[in-house]
C-alpha positions as CSV (number, residue, x, y, z in Angstrom):
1,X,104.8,100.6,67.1
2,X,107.1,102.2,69.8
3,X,104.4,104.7,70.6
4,X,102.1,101.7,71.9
5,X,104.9,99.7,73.3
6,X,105.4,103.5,75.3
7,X,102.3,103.5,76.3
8,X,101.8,100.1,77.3
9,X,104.8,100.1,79.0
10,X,103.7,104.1,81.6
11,X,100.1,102.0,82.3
12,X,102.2,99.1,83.1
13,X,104.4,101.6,85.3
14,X,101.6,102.9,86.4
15,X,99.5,100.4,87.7
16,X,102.5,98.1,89.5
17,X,103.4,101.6,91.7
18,X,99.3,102.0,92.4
19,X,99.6,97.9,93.5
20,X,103.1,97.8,95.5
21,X,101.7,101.5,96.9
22,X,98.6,99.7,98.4
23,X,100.5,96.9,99.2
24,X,103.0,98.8,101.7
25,X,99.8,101.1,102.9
26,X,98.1,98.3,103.8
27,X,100.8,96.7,105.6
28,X,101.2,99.6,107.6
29,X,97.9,99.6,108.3
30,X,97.3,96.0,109.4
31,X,100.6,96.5,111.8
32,X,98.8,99.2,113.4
33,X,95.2,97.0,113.5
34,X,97.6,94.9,115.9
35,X,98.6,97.9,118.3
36,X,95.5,99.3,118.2
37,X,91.6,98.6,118.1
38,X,89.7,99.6,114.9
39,X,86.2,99.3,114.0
40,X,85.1,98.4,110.9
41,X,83.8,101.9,109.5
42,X,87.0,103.4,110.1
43,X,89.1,100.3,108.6
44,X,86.7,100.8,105.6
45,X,87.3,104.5,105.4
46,X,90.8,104.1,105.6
47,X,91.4,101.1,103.0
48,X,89.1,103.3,100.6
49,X,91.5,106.6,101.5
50,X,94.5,104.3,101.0
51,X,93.4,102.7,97.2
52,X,92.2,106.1,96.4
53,X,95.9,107.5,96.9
54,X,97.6,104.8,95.6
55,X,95.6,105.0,92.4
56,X,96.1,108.7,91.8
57,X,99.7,108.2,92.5
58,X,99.7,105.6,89.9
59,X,98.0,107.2,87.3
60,X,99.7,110.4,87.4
61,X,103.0,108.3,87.3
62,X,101.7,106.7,84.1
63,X,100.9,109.8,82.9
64,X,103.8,111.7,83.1
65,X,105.5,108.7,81.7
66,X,103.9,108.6,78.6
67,X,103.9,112.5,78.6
68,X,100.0,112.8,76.4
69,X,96.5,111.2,76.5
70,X,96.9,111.4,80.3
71,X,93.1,110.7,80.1
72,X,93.7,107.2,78.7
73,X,96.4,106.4,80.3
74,X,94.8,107.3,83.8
75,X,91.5,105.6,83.1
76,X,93.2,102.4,82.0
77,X,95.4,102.1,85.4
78,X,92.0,102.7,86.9
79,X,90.3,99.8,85.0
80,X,93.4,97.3,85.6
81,X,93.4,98.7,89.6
82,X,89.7,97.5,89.9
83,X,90.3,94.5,88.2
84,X,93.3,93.7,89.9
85,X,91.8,94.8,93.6
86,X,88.4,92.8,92.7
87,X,90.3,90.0,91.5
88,X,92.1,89.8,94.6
89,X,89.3,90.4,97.1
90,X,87.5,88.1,96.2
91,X,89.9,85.2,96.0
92,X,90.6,86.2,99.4
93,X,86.9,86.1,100.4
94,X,86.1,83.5,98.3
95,X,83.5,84.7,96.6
96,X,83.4,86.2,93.3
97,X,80.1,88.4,93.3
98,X,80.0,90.9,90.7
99,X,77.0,93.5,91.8
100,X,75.8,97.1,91.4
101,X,78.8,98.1,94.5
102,X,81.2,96.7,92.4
103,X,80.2,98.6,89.2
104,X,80.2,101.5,91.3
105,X,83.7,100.9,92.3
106,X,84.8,100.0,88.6
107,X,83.3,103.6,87.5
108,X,84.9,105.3,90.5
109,X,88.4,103.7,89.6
110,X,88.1,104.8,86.0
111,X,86.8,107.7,87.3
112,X,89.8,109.0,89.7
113,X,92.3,107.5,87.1
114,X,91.0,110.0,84.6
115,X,91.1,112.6,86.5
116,X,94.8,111.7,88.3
117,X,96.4,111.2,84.5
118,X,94.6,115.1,83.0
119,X,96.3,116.1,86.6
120,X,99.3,113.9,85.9
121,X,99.4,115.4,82.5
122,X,98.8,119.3,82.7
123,X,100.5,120.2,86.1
C-alpha cells in the first residue's frame, strides 16, 4: 500500500512542477509578447518548446522520486499534462474539440513523458 501511495504521490510531484513550470514560462513569455511583437508561428514554436520542457522536467522529477518504473511514472505525468493543458485550452477558448491534432498531442505527451522518466530513471 505505501508503494502506490509513493507512486501516486512522485506523479503527483511530478505533474504540479510540469504545471507551475509552464505557468511561470508562460508568464514570462506573455510579459515579453508586451515589449515586443511576435507572430503567431514563433508564439506557437515557443509555447510548444516551453510545454515540452516543462514536461520533461516534470517527469524526470517524478521519476527520480519514485526511484523505478520511470517509464510509468513518466508516461502518466504525460497523460495528466495533456489532460490538464487540453482541459485548460479549451475552457479558455471555449471550445472543447477533441480531433486527430489533439490525439497527436496526447501521444506526443505520453510519448516525451516516457522517455523523460527512463532518462529521469537511469542517468
Amino acid at each position: 500500500m505505501d508503494e502506490n501511495r509513493s507512486f501516486v504521490k512522485s506523479v503527483l510531484k511530478g505533474w504540479i512542477g510540469a504545471v507551475l513550470l509552464t505557468f511561470m514560462l508562460m508568464l514570462i513569455l506573455s510579459l515579453a509578447m508586451i515589449k515586443f511583437e511576435l507572430n503567431d508561428n514563433i508564439y506557437s514554436i515557443i509555447f510548444t518548446v516551453i510545454t515540452v520542457v516543462s514536461l520533461v522536467i516534470g517527469a524526470v522529477l517524478a521519476a527520480r522520486n519514485n526511484g523505478e518504473r520511470g517509464w510509468l511514472t513518466g508516461g502518466i505525468v504525460g497523460l495528466l499534462f495533456f489532460v490538464f493543458i487540453f482541459v485548460f485550452s479549451s475552457v479558455i477558448n471555449g471550445s472543447f474539440a477533441f480531433d486527430i491534432t489533439q490525439i497527436y498531442k496526447l501521444i506526443g505527451c505520453f510519448g516525451v513523458g516516457t522517455i523523460a522518466g527512463i532518462l529521469g530513471i537511469n542517468l
